[in-house]
C-alpha positions, -999 to 999 in steps of 0.1 A, spaced: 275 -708 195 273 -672 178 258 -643 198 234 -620 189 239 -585 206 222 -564 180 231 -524 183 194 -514 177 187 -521 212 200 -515 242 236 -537 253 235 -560 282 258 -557 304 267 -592 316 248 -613 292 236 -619 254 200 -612 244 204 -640 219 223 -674 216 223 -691 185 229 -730 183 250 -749 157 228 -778 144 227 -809 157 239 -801 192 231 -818 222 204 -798 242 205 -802 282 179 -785 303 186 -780 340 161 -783 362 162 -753 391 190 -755 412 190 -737 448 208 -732 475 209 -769 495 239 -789 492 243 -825 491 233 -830 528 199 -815 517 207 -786 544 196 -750 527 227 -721 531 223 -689 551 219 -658 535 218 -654 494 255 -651 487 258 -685 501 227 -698 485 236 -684 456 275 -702 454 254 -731 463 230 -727 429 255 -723 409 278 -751 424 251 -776 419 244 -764 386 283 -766 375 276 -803 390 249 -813 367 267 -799 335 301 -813 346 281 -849 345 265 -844 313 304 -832 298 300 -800 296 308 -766 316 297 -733 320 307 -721 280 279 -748 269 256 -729 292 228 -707 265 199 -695 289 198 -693 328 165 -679 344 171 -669 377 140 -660 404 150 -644 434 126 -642 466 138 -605 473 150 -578 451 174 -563 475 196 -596 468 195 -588 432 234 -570 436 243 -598 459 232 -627 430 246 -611 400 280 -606 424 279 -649 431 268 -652 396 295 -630 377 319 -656 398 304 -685 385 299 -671 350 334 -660 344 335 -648 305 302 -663 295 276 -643 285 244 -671 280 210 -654 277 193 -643 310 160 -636 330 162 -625 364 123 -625 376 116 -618 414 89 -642 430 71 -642 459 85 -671 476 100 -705 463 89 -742 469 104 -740 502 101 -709 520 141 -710 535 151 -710 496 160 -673 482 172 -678 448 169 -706 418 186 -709 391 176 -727 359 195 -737 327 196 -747 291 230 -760 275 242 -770 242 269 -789 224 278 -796 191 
């Protein structure tokens, strides 16, 4: 994957305003993941819903072989933007060193009113 962070615009702090893709990878688009677990029960409070996101995310891209590094574009909709400092701390956990592209857009709710946050994906591999 090669970056593209050009200095004519302003940097990004904790992700890459483009991701470019070797040909011939394989392209795996993650439907939006929220905060229930496997039981189906929905976490309390962002942080947890948020740990919860990105754990069944990490879930869906370990069981297509890949990981977090494959992971190109995330968009991200949270239900309030006072949680926007809680998120990016639960998502700067998950993310580690990569720096995919990112949209953060607040909503006014989600399909179910107890979810506060939903993250979506795209990943590559060559």
């Amino acid at each position: 994957m090669k970056v593209h962070n050009p200095s004519s615009i302003f940097a990004a702090p904790s992700y890459s305003h483009g991701i470019e893709v070797p040909p011939n990878a394989r392209w795996l688009y993650i439907a939006g993941q929220v905060g229930a677990g496997a039981d189906g029960k929905t976490r309390a409070g962002v942080e947890a819903q948020t740990d919860q996101a990105w754990r069944n995310l990490k879930a869906v891209l370990a069981a297509a072989g890949m990981g977090m590094e494959n992971v190109v574009k995330i968009t991200t909709y949270l239900t309030d933007e006072n949680s926007i400092a809680a998120y990016r701390k639960g998502r700067a956990e998950h993310l580690g060193d990569c720096r995919p592209a990112s949209t953060l857009v607040i909503v006014k709710r989600l399909a179910d009113p107890a979810w506060l946050v939903e993250v979506e994906a795209v990943a590559a591999k060559a």
